[in-house]
N, C-alpha and C positions, 0 to 999 in steps of 0.2 A: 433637093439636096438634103441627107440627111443632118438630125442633130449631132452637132459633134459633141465627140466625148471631153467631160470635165480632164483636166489636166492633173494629176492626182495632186493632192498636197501632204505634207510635212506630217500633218498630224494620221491622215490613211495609210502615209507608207510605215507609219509607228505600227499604227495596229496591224498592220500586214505581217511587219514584219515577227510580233508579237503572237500571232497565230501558229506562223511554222513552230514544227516538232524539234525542230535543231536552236530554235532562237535562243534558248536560256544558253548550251553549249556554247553559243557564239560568242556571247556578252561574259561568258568566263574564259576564252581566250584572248577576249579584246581586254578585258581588269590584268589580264594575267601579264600580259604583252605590254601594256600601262604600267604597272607595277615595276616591270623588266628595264622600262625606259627611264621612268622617274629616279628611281633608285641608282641607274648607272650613267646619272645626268648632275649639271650642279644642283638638281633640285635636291639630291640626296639629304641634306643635312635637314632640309624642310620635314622630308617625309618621315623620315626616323622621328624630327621630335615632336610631328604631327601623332604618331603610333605611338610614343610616347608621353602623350600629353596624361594630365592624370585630372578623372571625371569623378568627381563625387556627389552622392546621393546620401543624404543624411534626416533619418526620421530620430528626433529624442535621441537615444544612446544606439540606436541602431542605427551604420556606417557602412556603405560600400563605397571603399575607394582603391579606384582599377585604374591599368594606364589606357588609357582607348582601346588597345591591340589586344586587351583581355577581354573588354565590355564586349569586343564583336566576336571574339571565339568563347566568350563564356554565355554570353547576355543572348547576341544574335544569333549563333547558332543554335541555341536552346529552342526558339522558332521551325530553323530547320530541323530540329531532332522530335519536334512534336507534330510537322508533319507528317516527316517519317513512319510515329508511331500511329498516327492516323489510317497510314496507306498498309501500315503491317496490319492493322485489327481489322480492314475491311478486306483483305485479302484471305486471313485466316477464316474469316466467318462467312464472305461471299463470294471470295474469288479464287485466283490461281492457288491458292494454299490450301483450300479445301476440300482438295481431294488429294489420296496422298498419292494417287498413281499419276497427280501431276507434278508430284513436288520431289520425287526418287531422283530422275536424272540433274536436273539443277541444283539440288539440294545436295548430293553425293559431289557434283561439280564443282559446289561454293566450297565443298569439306576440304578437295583437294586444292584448291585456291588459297586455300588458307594457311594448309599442316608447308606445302612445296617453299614460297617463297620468303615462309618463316625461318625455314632450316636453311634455307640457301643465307640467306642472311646472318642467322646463329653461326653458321658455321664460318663466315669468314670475319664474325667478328667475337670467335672465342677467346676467350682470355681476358677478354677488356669487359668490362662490368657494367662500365658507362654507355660505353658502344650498345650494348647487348640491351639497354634500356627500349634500342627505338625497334626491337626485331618484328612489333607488330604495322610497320608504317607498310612494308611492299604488301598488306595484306587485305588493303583497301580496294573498291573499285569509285569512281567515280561515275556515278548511272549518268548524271547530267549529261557529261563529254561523248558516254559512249554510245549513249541514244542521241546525240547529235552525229554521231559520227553513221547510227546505223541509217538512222534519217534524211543522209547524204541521199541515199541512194533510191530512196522516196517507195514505191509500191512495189518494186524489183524484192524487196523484202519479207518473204514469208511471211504470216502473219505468227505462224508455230516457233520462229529464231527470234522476234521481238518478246513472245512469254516467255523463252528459255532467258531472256539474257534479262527484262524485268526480275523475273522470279529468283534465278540468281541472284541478283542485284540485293534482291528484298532479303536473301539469308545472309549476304557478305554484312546489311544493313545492321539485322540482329547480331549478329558474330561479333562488329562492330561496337556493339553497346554494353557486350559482354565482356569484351576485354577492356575497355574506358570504364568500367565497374570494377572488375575486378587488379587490372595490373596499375591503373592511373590514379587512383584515388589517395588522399594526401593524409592528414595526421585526421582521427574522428573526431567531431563533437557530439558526444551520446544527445544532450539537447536538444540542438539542432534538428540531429535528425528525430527526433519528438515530435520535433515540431510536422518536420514535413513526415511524419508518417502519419501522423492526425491530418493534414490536410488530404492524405491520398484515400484514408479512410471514411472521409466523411465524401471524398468526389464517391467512389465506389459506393456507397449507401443514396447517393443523389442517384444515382443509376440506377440500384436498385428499385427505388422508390417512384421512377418513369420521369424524372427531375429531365427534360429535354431543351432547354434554354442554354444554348453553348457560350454566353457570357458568365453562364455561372462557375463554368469549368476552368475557364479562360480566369478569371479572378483568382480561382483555387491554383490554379498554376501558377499565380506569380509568386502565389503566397509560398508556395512548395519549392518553386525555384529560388528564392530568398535562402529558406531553410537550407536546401540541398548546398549551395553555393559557401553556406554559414559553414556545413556540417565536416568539410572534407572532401567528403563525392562528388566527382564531375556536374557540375549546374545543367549540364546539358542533360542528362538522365531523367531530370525532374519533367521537360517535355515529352520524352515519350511516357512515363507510367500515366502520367495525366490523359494523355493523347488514349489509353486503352479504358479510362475511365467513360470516355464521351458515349454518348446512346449509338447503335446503329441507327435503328428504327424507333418511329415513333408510334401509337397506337394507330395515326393514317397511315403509316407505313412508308412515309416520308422519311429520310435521312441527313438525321444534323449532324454525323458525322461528314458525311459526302459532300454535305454542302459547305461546311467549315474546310475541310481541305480541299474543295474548288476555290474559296475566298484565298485560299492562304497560296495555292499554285504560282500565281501573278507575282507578288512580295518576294518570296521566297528566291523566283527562279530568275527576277530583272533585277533585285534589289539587293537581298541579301549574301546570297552564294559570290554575284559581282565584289560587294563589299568588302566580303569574306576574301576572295581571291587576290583583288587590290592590294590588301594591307597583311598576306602573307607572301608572296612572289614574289615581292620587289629584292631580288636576291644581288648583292654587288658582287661584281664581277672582278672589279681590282683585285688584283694581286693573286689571283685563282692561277696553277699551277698545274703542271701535270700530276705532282703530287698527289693534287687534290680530287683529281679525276679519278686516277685510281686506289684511293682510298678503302679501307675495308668498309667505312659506312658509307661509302658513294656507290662502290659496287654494289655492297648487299644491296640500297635499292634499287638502282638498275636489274641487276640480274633477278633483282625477286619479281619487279611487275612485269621487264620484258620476256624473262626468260620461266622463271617459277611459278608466276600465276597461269599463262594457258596452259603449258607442262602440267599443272597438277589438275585444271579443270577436265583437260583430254583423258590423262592418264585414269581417274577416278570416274568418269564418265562411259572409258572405253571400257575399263573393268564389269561397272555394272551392266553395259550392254552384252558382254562377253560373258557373263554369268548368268543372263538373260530375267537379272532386277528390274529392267528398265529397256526401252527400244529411244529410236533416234524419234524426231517428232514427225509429224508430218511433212512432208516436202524439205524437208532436212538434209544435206549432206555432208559428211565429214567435214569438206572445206569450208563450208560455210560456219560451220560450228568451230571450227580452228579459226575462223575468222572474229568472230565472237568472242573467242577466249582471250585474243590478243587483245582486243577492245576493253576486259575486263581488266588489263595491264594499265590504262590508265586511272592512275591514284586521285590524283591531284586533289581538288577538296579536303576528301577525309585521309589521305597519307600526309598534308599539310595540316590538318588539326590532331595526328596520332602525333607526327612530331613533334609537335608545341608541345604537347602534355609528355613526351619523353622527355625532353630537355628545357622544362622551362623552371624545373628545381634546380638544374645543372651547372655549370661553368659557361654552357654556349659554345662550349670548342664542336661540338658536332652539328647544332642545328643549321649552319651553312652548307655543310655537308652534305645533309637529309635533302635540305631544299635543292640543289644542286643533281643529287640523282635522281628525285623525285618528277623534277623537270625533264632528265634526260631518257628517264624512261617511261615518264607519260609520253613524249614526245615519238621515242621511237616505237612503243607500242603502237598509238596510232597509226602512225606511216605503215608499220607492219600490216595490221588491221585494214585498213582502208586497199590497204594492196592485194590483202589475200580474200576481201570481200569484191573487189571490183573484178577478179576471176573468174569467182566460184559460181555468183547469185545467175540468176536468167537476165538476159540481156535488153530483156521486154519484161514487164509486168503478166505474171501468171492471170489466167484467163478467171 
């Protein structure tokens, strides 16, 4: 008789389930769904004055005091925004972005992704000034979700529609940090930013100089993220300029870039994003009306992620193939890449942190709103998505 097999335990089926490619997407629809419940439970008044609470850090005369629900979209997203800038430098310099005859179709994709469901937006919410604040929220993609969602469908998946919709992903990424630079940023402190452009200064000369020790950059980030945070400018930018400072290679030809954003994958993807999603989701649902459904800022993001963002990916995509800038990819088919663009329809993450920074100078009459379509059209993108993938792909794993 043979040995029988161990029965698994608690802590293998952790790591198990920690290895799938869909796992981080899972644990941000279970925060999300968590959030959905607490909030429209008697827990409600807990969790408000739990996001509420106010945390302070005080060295001498220098003071950051935040309510919790800023510490994790100022503090802890800064994290996620410097892994980020980690995955964009190693791409530009060693991967999908380094050539540009792989970067034309997605890139041209992310462009339309971005101009479509901006104007669908603008334009229904012309007139109103306040409104017109949040037009960059349907302009987001959330990779997490949507590489869980391509991940459903396990080896049935091209290997050529997983770099389209990463690479995409990686310019919506940049796009992203570009306009949190330039439309979100609050009153300046020239100081301030003195400060942190001396710390970015001196990261950049570490680099120069073959300085390979990622603790050192890691210090110079907090210092910079201080600054930035001090200065006006979104805190979260200070992680990425840092993140392009880190070495690729080392003289063995070793990489502390790759190995810091392997360390930082785990945190980011069980820990942080979850966090992140918990303590913006929890949307109450009281008193929500039909009004409110179709509102111009409830529409505009609905129709920008469901309907404006694959709309503009296809259209600027079909263009450049039909002008013969750019071919489909390998084992590619129209459907599958309309399947992909509706995937890119989910916001959620970074259209819940575009909103915060639209409305959190504001009165608050709209960030219910945002959240509100932001949900409904993550939501319906995916179903869309997962519908028009479950079609198109091969029904067996390509040989």
């Amino acid at each position: 008789m043979g040995e029988q097999e161990k029965a698994p335990t608690l802590g293998s089926a952790i790591r198990d389930f920690m290895k799938l490619e869909s796992a981080g997407g899972i644990l941000l629809l279970v925060s999300a769904v968590a959030a959905m419940l607490v909030a429209n439970s008697p827990l409600s008044g807990v969790y408000g004055a739990l996001l509420d609470t106010t945390v302070a850090i005080q060295v001498g005369t220098l003071a950051i005091n935040k309510p919790l629900l800023l510490w994790v979209n100022d503090g802890l997203m800064a994290v996620f925004f410097f892994l980020i800038g980690l995955e964009v430098k190693r791409e530009i310099t060693e991967g999908e972005l380094s050539s540009f005859a792989q970067i034309v179709l997605p890139g041209l994709g992310a462009l339309g992704g971005m101009i479509v469901p901006a104007s669908i937006y603008a334009w229904l919410n012309w007139g109103d000034a306040v409104a017109l604040d949040g037009w960059a929220i349907p302009v987001a993609t959330d990779i997490a979700f949507a590489l869980a969602l391509l991940g459903l469908f396990g080896s049935r998946v091209p290997t050529a529609l997983k770099v389209f919709l990463l690479t995409l992903a990686i310019f919506d990424d940049l796009a992203a940090i570009v306009i949190i630079a330039l439309f979100y940023s609050g009153d300046l402190s020239l100081t301030a930013l003195l400060v942190g452009a001396v710390a970015l200064i001196i990261a950049a000369v570490m680099n120069r100089m073959g300085v390979t020790r990622t603790s050192s950059y890691v210090l110079l980030g907090i210092v910079m993220w201080v600054a930035v945070l001090k200065s006006g400018v979104h805190a979260t930018l200070a992680g990425v300029l840092i993140a392009f400072c880190v070495p690729m290679r080392d003289e063995q030809g070793k990489s502390p870039l790759q190995e810091l954003e392997h360390n930082l994958h785990g945190p980011v993807a069980f820990a942080i994003l979850p966090i992140f999603a918990f303590a913006n989701a929890g949307l109450s649902l009281t008193g929500i009306s039909l009004d409110d459904l179709i509102h111009p800022v409830t529409m505009g993001v609905v129709l920008g992620l469901l309907i404006g963002k694959p709309l503009g990916i296809l259209l600027f995509a079909g263009i450049a193939v039909a002008l013969g800038i750019a071919q489909l990819p390998t084992n590619v088919s129209w459907p599958q890449l309309l399947g992909v663009a509706f995937a890119c329809g989910i916001g959620f993450t970074m259209s819940f942190f575009i909103a915060g920074l639209a409305f959190e100078h504001g009165s608050g009459d709209y960030f219910s709103g945002d959240r509100l379509g932001i949900l409904a059209g993550s939501i319906s993108s995916a179903l869309v998505a997962y519908g028009l993938l479950h079609l198109s792909l091969p029904k067996a794993a390509p040989d």
